[in-house]
Legacy VTK file of the C-alpha trace (Angstrom):
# vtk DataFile Version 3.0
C-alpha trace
ASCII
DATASET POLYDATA
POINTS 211 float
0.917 -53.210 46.481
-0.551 -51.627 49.956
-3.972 -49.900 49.422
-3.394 -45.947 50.286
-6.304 -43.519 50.812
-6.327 -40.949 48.806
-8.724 -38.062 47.564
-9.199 -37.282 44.030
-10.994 -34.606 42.081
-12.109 -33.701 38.502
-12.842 -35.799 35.547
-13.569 -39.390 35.760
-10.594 -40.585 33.336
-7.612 -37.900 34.738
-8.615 -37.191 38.646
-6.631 -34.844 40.202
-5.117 -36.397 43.406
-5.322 -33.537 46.063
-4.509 -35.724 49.595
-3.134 -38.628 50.144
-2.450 -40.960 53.346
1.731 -40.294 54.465
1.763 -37.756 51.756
3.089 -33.777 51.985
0.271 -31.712 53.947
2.823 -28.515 53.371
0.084 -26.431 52.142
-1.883 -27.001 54.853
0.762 -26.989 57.866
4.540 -27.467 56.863
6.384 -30.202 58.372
3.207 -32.124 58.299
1.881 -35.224 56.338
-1.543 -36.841 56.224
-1.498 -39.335 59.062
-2.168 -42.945 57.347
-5.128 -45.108 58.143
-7.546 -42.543 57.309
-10.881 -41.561 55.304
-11.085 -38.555 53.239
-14.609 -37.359 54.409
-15.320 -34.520 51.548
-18.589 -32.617 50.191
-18.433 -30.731 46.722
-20.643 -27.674 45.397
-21.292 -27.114 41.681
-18.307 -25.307 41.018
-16.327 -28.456 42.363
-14.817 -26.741 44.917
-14.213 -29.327 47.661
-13.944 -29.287 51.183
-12.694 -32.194 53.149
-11.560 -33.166 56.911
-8.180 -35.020 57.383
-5.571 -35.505 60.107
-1.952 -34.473 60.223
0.798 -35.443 61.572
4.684 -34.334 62.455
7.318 -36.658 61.439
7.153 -38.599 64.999
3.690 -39.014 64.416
3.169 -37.428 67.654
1.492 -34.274 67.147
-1.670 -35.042 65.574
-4.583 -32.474 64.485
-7.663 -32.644 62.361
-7.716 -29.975 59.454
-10.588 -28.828 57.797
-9.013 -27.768 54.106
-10.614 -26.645 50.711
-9.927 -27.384 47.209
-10.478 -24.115 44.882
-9.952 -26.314 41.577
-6.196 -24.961 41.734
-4.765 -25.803 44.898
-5.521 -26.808 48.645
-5.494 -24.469 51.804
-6.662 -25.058 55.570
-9.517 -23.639 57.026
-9.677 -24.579 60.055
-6.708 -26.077 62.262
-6.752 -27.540 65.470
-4.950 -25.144 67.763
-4.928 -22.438 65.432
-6.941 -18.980 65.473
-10.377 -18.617 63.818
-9.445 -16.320 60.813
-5.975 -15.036 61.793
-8.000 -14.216 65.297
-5.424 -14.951 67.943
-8.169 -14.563 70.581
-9.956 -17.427 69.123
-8.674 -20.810 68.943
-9.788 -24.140 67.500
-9.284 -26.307 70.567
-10.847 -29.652 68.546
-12.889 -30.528 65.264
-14.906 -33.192 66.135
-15.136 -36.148 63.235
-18.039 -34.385 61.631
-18.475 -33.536 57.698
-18.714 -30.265 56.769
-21.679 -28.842 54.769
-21.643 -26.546 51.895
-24.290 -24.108 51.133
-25.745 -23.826 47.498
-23.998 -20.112 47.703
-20.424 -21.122 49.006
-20.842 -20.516 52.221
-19.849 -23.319 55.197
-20.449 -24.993 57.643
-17.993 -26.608 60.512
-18.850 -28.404 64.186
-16.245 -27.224 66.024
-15.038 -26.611 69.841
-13.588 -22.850 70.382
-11.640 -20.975 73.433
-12.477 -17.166 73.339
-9.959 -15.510 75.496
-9.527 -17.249 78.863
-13.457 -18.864 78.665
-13.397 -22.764 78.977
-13.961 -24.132 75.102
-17.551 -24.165 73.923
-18.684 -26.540 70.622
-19.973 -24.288 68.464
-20.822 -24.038 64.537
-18.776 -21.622 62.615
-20.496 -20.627 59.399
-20.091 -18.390 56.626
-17.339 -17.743 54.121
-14.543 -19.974 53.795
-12.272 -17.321 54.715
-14.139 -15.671 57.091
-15.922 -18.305 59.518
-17.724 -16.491 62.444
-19.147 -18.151 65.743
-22.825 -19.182 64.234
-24.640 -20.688 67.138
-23.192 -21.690 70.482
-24.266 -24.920 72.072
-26.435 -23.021 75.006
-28.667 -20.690 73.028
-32.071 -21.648 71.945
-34.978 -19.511 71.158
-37.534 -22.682 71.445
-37.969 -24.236 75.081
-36.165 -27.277 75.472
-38.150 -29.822 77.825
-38.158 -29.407 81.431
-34.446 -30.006 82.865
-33.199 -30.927 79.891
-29.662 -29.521 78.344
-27.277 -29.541 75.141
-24.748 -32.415 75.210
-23.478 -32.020 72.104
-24.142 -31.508 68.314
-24.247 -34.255 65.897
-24.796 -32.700 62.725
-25.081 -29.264 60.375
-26.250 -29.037 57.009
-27.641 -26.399 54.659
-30.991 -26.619 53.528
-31.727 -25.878 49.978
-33.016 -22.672 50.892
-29.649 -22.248 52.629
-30.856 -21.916 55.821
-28.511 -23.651 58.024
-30.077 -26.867 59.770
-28.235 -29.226 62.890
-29.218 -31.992 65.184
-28.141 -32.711 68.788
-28.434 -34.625 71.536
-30.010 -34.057 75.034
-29.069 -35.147 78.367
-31.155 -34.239 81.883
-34.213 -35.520 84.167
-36.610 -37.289 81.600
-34.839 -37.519 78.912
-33.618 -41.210 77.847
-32.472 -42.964 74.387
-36.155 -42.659 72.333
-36.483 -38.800 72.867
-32.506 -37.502 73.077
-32.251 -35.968 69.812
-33.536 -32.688 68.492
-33.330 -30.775 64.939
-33.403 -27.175 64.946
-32.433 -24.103 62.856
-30.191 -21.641 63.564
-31.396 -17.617 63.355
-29.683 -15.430 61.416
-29.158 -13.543 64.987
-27.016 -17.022 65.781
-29.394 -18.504 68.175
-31.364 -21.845 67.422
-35.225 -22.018 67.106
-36.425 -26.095 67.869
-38.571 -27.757 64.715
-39.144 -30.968 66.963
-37.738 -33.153 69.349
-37.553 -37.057 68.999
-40.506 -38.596 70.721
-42.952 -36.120 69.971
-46.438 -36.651 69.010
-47.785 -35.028 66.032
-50.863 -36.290 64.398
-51.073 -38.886 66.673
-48.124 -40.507 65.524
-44.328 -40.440 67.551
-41.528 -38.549 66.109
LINES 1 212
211 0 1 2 3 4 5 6 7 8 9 10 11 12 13 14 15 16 17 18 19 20 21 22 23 24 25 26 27 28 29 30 31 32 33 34 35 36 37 38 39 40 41 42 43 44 45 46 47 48 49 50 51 52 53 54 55 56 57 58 59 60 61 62 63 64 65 66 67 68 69 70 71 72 73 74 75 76 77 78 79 80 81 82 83 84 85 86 87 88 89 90 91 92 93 94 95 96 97 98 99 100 101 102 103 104 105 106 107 108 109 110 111 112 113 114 115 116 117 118 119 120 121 122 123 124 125 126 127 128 129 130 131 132 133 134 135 136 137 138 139 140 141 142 143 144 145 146 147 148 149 150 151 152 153 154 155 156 157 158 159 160 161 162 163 164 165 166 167 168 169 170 171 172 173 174 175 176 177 178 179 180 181 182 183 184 185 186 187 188 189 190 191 192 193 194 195 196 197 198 199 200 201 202 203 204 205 206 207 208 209 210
């Protein structure tokens, strides 16, 4: 028989299958199915409540989107959709979810990588954070409170997690005059006023020793 991806949750001896590859993605966006050839990237929280990314697809195949979707323990329902509003919003889209796992905080709350339109404004990656039914812009790609280095600028995030002290953490990359492949990445937090403040930059020396 053909291997199929599939995600499964609950006990070890009688999983619960909650998405397979080519099968019905109704709950999520009818007239859809999980597009085949794809990994079920998923993270979990104590309650078992799971959140995972997939792709959909229309019967043609054609129109393709990434979905981020959660798992309450009863049944599955999207989050985010690509070309869909941010929490029935219609003057904020999801223009694209970039291949990124979500993070869940130890109090429920989540965290996406995601690019958004706001009205007519060109899309801007952003992370949306918070309830899973009621995501709000966290930190936009352009704000620090730290100093990035001399001519140096965003490119793009790479990751966002929750500490254990739920304060939400992310990595990115940098681009711009001086800045090359051993000192392009830099881990920050974000403020609760949604702005980030730099911990360090890649190529950094502390105590004598590079980052």
């Amino acid at each position: 028989t053909d291997e199929i991806s599939s995600l499964f949750i609950g006990h070890h001896r009688y999983p619960e299958l909650i998405a397979s590859e080519g099968g019905s993605a109704d709950p999520l966006e009818a007239g859809f199915t999980f597009r085949t050839g794809q990994n079920f990237e998923f993270v979990t929280d104590e309650d078992q409540t799971v959140v995972f990314s997939a792709i959909i697809e229309d019967s043609a195949g054609g129109n393709q989107k990434r979905v981020i979707a959660l798992h309450d323990g009863q049944s599955a329902s999207p989050v985010l959709i690509e070309g869909d509003p941010v929490g029935g919003n219609p003057a904020v889209i999801v223009s694209s979810i970039p291949d990124h796992l979500p993070s869940l905080s130890a109090n429920g709350n989540l965290a996406v990588i995601a690019e958004v339109q706001t009205d007519q404004a060109p899309p801007e990656l952003m992370i949306l954070s918070g309830n899973p039914n009621e995501l709000h812009a966290q930190f936009p790609v352009a704000s620090f409170e730290g100093e990035l280095p001399e001519g140096s600028q965003i490119s793009g995030l790479t990751q966002a997690i929750f500490s254990a002290q739920d304060e939400l953490v992310f990595s990115c990359k940098l681009v711009g005059t001086g800045i090359g492949e051993n000192n392009d990445q830099l881990i920050a937090i974000a403020s609760e006023d949604g702005e980030g403040l730099v911990i360090f930059q890649e190529g950094l020396v502390l105590d004598d020793q590079v980052v």
